[in-house]
C-alpha positions in Angstrom: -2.4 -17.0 -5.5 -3.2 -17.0 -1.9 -0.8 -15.4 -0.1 1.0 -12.0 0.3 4.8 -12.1 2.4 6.1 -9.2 4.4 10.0 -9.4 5.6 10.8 -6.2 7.4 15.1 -6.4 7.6 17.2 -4.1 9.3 21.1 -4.8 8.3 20.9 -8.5 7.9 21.4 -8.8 4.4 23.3 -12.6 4.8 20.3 -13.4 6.2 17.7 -12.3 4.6 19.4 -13.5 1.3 18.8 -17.0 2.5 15.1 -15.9 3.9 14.2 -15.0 0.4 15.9 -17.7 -1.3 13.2 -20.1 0.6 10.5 -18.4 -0.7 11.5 -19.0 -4.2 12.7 -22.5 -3.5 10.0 -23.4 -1.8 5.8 -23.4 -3.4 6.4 -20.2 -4.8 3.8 -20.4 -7.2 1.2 -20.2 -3.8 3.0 -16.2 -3.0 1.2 -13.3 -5.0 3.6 -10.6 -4.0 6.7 -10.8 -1.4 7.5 -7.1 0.2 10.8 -6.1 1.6 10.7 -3.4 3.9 14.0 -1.9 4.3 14.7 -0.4 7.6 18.1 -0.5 7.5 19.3 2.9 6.9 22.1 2.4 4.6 22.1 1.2 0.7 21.4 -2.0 0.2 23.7 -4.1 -1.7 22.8 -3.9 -5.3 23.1 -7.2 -6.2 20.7 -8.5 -3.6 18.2 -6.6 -4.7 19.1 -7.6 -8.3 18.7 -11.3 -7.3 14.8 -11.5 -6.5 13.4 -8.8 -9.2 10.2 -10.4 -8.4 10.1 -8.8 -5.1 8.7 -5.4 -4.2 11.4 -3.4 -1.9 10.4 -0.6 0.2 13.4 1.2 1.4 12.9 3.5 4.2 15.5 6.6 4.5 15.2 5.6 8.1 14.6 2.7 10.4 10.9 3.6 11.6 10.2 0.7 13.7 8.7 -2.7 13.2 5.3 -1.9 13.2 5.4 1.1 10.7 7.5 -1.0 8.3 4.7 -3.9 8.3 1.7 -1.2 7.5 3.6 0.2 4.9 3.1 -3.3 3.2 -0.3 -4.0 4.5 -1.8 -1.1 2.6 -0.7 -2.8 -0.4 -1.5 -6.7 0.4 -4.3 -7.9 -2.0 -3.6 -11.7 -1.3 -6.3 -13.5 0.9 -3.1 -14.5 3.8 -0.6 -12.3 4.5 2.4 -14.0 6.2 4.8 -11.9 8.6 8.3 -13.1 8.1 11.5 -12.6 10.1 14.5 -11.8 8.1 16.1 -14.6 9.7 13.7 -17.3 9.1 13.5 -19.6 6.6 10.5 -21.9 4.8 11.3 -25.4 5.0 9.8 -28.1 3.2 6.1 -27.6 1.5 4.5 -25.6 3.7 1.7 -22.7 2.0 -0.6 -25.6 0.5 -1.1 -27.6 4.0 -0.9 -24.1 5.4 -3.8 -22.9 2.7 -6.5 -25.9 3.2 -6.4 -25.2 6.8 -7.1 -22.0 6.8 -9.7 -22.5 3.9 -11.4 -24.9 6.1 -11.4 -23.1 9.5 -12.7 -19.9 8.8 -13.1 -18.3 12.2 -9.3 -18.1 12.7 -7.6 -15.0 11.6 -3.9 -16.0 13.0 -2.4 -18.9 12.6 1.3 -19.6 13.9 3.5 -22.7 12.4 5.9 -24.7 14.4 9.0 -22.6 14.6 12.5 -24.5 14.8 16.3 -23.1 16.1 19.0 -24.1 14.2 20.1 -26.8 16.5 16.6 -28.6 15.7 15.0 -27.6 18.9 11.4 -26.6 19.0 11.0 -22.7 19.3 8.5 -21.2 22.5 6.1 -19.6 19.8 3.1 -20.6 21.4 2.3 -18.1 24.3 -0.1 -17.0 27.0 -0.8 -13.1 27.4 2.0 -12.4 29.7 0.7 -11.5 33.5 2.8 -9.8 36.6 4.5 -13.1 37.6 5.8 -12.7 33.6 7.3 -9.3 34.1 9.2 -10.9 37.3 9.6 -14.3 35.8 9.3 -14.4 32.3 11.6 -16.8 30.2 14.5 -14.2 30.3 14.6 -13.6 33.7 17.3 -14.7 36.3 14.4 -16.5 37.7 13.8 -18.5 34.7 17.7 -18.8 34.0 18.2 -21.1 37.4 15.2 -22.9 36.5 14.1 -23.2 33.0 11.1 -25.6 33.3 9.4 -23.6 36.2 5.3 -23.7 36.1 5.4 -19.9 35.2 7.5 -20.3 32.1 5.9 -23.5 31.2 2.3 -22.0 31.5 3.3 -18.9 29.1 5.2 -20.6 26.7 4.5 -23.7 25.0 7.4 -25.7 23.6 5.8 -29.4 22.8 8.1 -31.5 21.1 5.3 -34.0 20.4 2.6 -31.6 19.7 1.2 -32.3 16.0 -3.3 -31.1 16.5 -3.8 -27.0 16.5 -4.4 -25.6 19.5 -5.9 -22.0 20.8 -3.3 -20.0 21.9 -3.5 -16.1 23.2 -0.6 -15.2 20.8 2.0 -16.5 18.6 5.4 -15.4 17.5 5.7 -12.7 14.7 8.6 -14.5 13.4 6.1 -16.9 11.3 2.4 -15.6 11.3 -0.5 -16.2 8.9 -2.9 -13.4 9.3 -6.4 -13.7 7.2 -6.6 -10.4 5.5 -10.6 -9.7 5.8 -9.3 -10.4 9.8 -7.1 -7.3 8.8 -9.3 -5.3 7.4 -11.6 -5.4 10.3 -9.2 -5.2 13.2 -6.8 -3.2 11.5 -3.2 -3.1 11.1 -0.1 -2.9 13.7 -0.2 -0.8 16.5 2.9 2.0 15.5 3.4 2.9 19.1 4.9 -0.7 19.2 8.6 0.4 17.6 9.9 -3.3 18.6 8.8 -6.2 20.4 5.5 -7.0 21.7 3.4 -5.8 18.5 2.7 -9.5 17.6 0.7 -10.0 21.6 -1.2 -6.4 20.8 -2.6 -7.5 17.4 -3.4 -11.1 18.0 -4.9 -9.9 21.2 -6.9 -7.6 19.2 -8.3 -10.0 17.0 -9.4 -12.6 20.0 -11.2 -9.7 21.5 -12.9 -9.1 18.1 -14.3 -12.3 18.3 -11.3 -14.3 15.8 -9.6 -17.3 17.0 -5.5 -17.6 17.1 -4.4 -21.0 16.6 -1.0 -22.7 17.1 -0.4 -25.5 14.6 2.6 -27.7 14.8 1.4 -29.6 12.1 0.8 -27.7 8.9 4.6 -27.5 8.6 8.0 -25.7 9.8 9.9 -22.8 9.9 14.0 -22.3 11.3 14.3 -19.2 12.8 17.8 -18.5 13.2 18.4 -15.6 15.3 21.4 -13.5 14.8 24.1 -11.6 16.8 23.9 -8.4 17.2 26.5 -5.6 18.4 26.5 -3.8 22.1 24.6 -1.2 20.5 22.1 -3.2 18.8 21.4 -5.1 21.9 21.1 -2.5 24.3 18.5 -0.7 21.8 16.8 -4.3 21.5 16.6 -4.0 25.6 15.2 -1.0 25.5 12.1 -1.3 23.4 11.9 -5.0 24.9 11.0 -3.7 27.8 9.1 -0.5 26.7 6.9 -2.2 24.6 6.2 -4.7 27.6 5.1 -2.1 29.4 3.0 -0.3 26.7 1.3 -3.6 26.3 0.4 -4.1 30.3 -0.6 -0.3 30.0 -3.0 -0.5 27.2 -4.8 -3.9 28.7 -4.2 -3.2 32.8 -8.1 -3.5 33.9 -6.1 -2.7 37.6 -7.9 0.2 39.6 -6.0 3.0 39.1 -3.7 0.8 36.6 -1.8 -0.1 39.8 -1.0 -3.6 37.7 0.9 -1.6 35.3 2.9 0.2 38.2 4.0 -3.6 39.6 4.7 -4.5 35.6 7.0 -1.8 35.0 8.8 -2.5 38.3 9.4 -5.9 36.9 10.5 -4.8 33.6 12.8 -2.6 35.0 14.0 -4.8 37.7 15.1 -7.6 34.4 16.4 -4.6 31.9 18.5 -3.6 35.1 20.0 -7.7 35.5 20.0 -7.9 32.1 22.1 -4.9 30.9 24.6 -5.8 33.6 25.0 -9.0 32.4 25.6 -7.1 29.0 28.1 -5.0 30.5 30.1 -7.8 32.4 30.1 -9.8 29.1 31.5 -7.4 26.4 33.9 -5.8 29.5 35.1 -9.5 29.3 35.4 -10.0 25.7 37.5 -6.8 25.3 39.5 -8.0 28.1 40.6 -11.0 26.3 40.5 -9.3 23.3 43.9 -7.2 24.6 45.5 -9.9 26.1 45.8 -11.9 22.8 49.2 -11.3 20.8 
């Protein structure tokens, strides 16, 4: 069997029930071993984890971070592909075999990334560039990019091609749907664990270009709907956080800059969006409490 799945949760379990429930449904004769790492820090709901006694769950007595989770499976994979998988994703259709004769067949490509869908249909941005210091001003959550989505900066980093079908290099692809080849693994390593959340995906497939591996975007092997999920005012402003730390330990670790004076620009950037950001954060749960006390 050719591939090995890792699904790192963290308190999603409505989700994740319906993420697991597509890997049975779908070609599950293609997965070797699925691996739940559990970073939720509560018990998980017996009876989830009696519903897919085929999986292996890792439950950590704390959250440790994205990248942490994932290694704790990759020191276990034995499958030739090992596929990271959001908790709020979902395979759709036939998908490992088209996904397994490419891959077979292109050999110098250790990453590849699937089209990824929202739940409105629309294609995902999971395509990207390695982000610059006109992203940390104008990336695709800035204010910038708010008043005018289909601006040449956002459209250069971020490739959303309705129409797109052929692979196509790419600097990075999302780590809610990757394919990584495991001998790719075994010679670039695993995730970077300074990376807590956010950002880890860029560092490794970044890492494997400069090793000399290819990371392909392909549209056409197949799809995956990532849904998302709402979060709480804590949750978010923790997401905001690492966001933008992780953005900056990313420009930090590859800043060729004398003096890394390109980092210094980046984390004025980052903090100049977390700043807009966490006010709009602010204004909008300020809001929904406000109405929240008005009603009867």
């Amino acid at each position: 069997m050719g591939f090995d799945v890792i699904v790192v949760n963290y308190r999603c379990h409505e989700a994740l029930t319906k993420c697991l429930s597509s890997l049975e449904t779908w070609e599950s004769e293609k997965l070797s071993t699925v691996f739940v790492v559990d970073n939720s820090e509560v018990p998980l709901p017996d009876e989830l984890v009696g519903r897919f006694p085929r999986f292996i769950w890792l439950v950590n007595p704390e959250n440790v971070g994205f990248s942490r989770a994932v290694n704790q499976a990759l020191r276990k994979v034995s499958a030739q592909y090992v596929c990271l998988l959001n908790p709020d994703a979902e395979i759709s259709g036939t998908f490992w075999s088209p996904v397994e004769d490419w891959l077979n067949a292109n050999q110098d490509v250790a990453v590849l990334g699937p089209r990824i869908i929202d739940t409105d249909g629309s294609i995902q941005g999971s395509a990207r560039a390695f982000p610059t210091l006109a992203t940390a001003f104008f990336g695709r959550t800035s204010l910038f990019s708010r008043l005018w989505p289909h601006n040449p900066i956002t459209r250069k980093n971020i490739l959303a091609i309705p129409s797109l079908r052929a692979p196509i290099d790419v600097d990075w692809v999302s780590g809610a749907c990757m394919i990584v080849r495991r001998s790719a693994i075994e010679q670039v390593g695993s995730l970077d664990k300074k990376f807590y959340l956010y950002w880890e995906d860029c560092d490794w497939c970044t890492r494997f270009r400069i090793a000399g591996w290819k990371v392909v975007y392909h549209p056409g092997v197949g799809s995956v709907i990532h849904h998302g999920g709402r979060a709480s005012m804590n949750a978010k402003w923790t997401a905001l956080y690492h966001f933008h730390r992780s953005a900056f330990l990313l420009y930090w670790k590859y800043d060729r800059t004398p003096v890394k004076i390109g980092s210094l620009f980046a984390f004025a950037g980052a903090m100049l969006r977390c700043g807009i950001q966490g006010l709009k954060l602010v204004t909008f749960y300020s809001s929904a409490k406000h109405q929240d006390q008005r009603r009867p």
